[in-house]
C-alpha positions in Angstrom: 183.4 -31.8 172.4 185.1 -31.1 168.7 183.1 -33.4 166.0 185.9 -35.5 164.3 184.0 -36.3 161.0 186.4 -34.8 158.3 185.4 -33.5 155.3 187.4 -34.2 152.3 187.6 -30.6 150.3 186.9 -31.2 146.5 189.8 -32.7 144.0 190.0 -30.2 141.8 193.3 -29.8 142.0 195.0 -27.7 139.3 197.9 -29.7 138.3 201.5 -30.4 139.4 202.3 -27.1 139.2 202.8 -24.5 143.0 199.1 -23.4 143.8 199.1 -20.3 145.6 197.9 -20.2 149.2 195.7 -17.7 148.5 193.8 -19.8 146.2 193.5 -22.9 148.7 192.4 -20.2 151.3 189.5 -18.5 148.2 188.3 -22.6 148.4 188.0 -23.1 152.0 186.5 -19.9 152.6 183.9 -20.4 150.4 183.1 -24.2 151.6 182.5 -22.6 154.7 180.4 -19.0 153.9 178.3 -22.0 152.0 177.7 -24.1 154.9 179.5 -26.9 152.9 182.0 -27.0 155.9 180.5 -26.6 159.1 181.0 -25.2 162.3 183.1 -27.7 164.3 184.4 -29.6 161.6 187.7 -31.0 161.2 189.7 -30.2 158.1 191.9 -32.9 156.8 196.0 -32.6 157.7 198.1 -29.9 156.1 200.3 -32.6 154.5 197.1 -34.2 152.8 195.5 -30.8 151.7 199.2 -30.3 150.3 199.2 -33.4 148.6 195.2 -33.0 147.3 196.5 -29.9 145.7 199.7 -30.6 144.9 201.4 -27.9 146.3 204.0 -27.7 149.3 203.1 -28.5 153.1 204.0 -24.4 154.0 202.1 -23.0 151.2 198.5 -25.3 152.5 199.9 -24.0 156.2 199.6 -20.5 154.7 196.4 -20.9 153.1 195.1 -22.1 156.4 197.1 -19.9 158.6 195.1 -16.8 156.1 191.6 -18.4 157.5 192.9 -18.5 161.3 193.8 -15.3 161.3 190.3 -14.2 159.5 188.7 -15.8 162.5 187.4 -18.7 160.3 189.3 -21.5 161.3 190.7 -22.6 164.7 193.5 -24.6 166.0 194.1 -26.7 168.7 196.7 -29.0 170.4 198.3 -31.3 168.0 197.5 -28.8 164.7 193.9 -30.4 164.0 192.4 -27.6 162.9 188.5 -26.8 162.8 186.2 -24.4 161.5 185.3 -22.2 164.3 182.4 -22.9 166.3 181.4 -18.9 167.0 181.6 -16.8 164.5 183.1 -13.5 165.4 179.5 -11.5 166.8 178.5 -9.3 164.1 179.3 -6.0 165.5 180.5 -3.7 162.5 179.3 -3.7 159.0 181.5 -1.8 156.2 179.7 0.4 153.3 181.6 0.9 150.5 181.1 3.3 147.9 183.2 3.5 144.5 183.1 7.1 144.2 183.0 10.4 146.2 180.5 11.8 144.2 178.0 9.8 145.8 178.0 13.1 148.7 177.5 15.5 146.4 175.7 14.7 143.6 172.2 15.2 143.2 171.8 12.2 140.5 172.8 10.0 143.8 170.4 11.1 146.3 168.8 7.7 146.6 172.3 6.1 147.9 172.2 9.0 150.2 168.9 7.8 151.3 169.8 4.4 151.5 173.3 5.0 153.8 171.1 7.0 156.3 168.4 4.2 156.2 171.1 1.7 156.9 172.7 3.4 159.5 169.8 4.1 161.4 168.6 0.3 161.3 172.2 -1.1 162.3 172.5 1.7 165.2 168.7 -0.1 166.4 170.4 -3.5 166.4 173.6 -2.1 167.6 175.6 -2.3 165.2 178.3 0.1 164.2 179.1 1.3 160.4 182.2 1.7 159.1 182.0 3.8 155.4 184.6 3.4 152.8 184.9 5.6 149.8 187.4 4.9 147.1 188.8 7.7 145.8 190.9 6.2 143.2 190.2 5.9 139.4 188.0 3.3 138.4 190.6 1.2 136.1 192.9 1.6 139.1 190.2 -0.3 141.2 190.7 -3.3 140.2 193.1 -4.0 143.4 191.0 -3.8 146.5 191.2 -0.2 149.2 194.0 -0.6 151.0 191.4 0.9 153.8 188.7 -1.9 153.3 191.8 -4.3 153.3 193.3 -3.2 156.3 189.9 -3.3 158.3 189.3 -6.8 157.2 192.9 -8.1 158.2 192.0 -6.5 162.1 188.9 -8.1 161.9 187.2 -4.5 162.3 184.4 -5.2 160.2 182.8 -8.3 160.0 180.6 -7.9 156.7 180.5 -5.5 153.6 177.3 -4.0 151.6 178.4 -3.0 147.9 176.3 0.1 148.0 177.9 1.9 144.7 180.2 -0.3 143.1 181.1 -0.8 139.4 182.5 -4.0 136.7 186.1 -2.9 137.4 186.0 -3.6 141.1 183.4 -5.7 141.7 185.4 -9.3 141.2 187.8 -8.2 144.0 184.8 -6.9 146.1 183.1 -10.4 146.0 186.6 -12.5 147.0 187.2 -10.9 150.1 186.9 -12.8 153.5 183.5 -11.8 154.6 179.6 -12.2 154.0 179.2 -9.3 151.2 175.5 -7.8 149.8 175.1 -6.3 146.9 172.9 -3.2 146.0 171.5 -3.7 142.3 173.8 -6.9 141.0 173.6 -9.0 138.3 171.2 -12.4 137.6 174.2 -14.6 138.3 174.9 -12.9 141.9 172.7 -14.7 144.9 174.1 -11.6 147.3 171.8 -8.6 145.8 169.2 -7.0 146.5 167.4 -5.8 143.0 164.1 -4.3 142.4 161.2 -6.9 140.9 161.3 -5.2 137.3 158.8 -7.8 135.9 156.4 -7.2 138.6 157.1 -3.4 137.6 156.4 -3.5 134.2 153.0 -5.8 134.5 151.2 -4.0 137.1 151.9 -0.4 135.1 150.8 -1.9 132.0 147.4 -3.7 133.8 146.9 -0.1 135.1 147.1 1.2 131.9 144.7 -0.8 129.9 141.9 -0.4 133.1 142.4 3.1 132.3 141.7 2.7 129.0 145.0 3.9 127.0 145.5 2.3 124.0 149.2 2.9 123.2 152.5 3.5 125.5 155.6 5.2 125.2 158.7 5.5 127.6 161.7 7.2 128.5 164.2 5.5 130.6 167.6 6.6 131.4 169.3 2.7 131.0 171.7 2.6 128.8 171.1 -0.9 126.6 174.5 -2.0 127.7 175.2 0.0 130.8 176.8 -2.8 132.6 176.9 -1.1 136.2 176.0 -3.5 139.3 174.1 -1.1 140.9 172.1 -0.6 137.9 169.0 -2.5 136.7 170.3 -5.3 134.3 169.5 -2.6 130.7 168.8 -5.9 128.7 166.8 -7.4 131.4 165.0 -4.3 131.4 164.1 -3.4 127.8 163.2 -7.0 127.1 160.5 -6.9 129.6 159.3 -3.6 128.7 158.6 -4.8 125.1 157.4 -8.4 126.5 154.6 -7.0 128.8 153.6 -4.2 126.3 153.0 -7.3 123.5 151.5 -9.5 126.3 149.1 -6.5 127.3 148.0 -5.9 124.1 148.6 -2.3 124.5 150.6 -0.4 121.0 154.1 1.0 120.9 156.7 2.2 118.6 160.1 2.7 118.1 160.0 6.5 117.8 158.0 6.3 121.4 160.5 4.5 123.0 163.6 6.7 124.6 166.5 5.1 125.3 170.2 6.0 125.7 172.8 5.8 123.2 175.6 6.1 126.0 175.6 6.2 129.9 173.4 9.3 131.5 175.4 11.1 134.0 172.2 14.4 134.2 168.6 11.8 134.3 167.3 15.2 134.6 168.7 16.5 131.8 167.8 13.8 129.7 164.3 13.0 130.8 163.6 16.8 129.9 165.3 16.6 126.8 163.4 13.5 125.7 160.0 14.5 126.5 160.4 18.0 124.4 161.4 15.2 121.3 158.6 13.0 121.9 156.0 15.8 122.0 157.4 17.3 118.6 156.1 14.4 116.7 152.6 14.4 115.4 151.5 11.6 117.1 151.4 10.8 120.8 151.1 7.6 123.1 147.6 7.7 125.2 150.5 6.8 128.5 154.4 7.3 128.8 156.0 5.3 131.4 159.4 7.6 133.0 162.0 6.0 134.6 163.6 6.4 137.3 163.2 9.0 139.5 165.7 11.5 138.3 164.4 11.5 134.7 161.2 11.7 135.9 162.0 15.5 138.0 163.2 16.6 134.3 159.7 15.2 132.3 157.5 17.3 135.1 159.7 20.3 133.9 158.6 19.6 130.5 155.5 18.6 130.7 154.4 22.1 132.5 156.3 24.0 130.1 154.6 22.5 127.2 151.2 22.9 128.8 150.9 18.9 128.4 150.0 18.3 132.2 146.7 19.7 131.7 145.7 17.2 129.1 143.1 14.6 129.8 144.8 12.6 126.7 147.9 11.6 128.5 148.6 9.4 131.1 152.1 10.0 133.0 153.9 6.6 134.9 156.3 8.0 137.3 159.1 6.0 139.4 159.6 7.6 142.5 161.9 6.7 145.9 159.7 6.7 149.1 161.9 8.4 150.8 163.3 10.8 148.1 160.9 14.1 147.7 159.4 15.0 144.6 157.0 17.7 143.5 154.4 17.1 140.6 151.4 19.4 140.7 149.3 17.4 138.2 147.9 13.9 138.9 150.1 11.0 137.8 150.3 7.1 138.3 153.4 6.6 140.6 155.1 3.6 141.0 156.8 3.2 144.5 160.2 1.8 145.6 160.9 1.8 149.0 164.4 2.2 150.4 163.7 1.1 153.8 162.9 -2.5 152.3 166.5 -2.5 150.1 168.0 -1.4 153.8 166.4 -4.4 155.9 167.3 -7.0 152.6 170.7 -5.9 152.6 171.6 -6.6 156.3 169.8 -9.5 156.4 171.8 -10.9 153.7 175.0 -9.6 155.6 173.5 -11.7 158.3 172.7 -14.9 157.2 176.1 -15.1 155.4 178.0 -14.3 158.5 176.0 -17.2 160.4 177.1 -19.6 157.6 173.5 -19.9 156.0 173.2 -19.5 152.0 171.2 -16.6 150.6 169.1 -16.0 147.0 168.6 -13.3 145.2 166.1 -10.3 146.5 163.5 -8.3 144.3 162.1 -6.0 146.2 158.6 -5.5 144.7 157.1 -1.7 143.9 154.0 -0.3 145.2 151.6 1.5 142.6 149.0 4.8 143.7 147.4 7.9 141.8 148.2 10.5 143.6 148.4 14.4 142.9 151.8 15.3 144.1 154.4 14.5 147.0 155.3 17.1 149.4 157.2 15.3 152.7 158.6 12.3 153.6 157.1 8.9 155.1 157.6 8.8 158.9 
């Protein structure tokens, strides 16, 4: 039996003026990815939701004919029409990347680690992946790939992870007709799966002043306005870097602290560029944090090239990717992300979406150990 409770959709109309169908649909959509419209429940007539947004009677039919065909809505004899009681089964999950460069780059190796993690924990709960990677220029990605379009229209996929996206895009990404996580994000976006920088920040500088170092430096490859989704939030990121070195007591300066002046495109590069300029000065910090992983492969470089690793006056803070390999023949304090926790965050967000429940943010916390090097992979 259908419940027959109706639900009247907000009155926000937008004046007298035609509405397009496509925004009525972008409403009802959303009532119902929300849970604010649930499953069974009638929707009010066409001629009413054409008269709440004072539009025409075949432009609300559109709007709701869009949602039918999506797999959202259902109709039955005598046009009622309902939200559908099943969900389409969750069967196919869509990657999409915003560049090609993500296969061959070596500053990407950590979305390569995270698309094989993903696939191999979708295959376990048999689910297939479908990858998209738009080839296009990034101001001409503003209108969505026609590929990802088409496989949403035939119902092919049935939720999307924004694994490398950008600002350009990313509006377009989050409209379309089907639970979507986000890798990295912004604050405002409950769909992402970040990493805890907070958490990141206070343990290394706890660490720190058990260890008895008295002053900090670091050298991060964020960019103070970087702006890129899958990017940690750069003023989110320096602001706590300065808040926990005040609140731990422990002494910086400006001339110790390495950021950016525009976006990094070799971390390597840079990070070895920026230790060789920090170790020209006169003074040094007792510990310098390096961030992230990339940047920290070009510091190691350094640092045995300037016969600093052997120094008992310098503690190194590394960032390094669980399952990303990286070789440091000198003891350092590492702090750990692992990718196989991002993986599991992102379906499951894909998952409660597509069964109607509403999702927060995810910050997945890093793990801290001295160790001397890393040689092979976790199993």
């Amino acid at each position: 039996m259908k419940k027959t409770r109706k639900r009247n959709l907000p009155e926000d109309a937008l004046g007298p003026q035609e509405i397009a169908h496509r925004t009525i649909s972008d409403k009802i959509r959303n009532q119902i990815l929300n849970g604010e419209l649930a499953p069974g429940e009638k929707l009010i007539s066409t001629l009413k939701l054409a008269s709440l947004w004072k539009t025409s009677k075949s432009t609300a039919h559109t709007a709701l004919n869009n949602l039918v065909k999506e797999g959202l809505l259902e109709r039955h004899h005598g046009s009622c029409t309902y939200v559908r009681e099943s969900p389409l089964k969750l069967s196919r999950i869509g990657i999409y990347y915003d560049s090609p460069t993500v296969w061959t780059d070596d500053e990407r190796v950590y979305y390569r680690s995270i698309q094989g993690l993903l696939e191999e924990k979708l295959a376990k709960m048999g689910i297939a992946v479908a990858v998209f990677v738009d080839r296009r220029p990034e101001l001409k990605q503003r209108l969505v790939h026609s590929e990802l379009k088409k496989a949403i229209f035939h119902r092919e996929i049935q939720g999307l992870i924004l694994s490398l996206s950008n600002r350009i895009n990313l509006s377009a990404l989050l409209r379309l007709p089907l639970p979507v996580s986000i890798l990295g994000g912004t604050p405002g976006h409950p769909n992402r799966v970040g990493f805890d920088q907070e958490k990141y920040f206070r343990t290394l500088m706890s660490r720190l002043v058990e260890k008895g170092c008295k002053s900090v430096g670091i050298i991060a490859a964020v960019k103070p306005d970087q702006g890129l989704p899958t990017s940690p939030d750069s003023e989110i990121f320096w602001g706590i870097f300065r808040q926990e070195v005040e609140r731990s007591g422990l002494l910086t300066r400006n001339d110790w602290i390495k950021m950016p002046e525009k976006y990094v495109t070799n971390r390597a590069r840079y990070g070895y560029n920026e230790f060789h300029s920090l170790w020209r000065q006169r003074e040094h910090p007792d510990a310098v944090i390096v961030y992230p992983d990339m940047a920290v492969r070009g510091v190691i470089t350094a640092a045995l090239e300037l016969d600093v690793h052997q120094s008992k006056d310098v503690t190194f803070c590394f960032h390094r990717n669980a399952h990303v390999d990286i070789l440091c023949p000198f003891p350092a304090l590492w702090m750990i992300t692992d990718e196989g926790k991002v993986a599991d965050a992102l379906i499951d967000q894909v998952r409660q979406l597509h069964e109607g429940k509403s999702v927060r943010p995810v910050l997945v916390p890093f793990g801290c150990e001295m160790m001397q090097r890393t040689v092979e992979r976790p199993s």
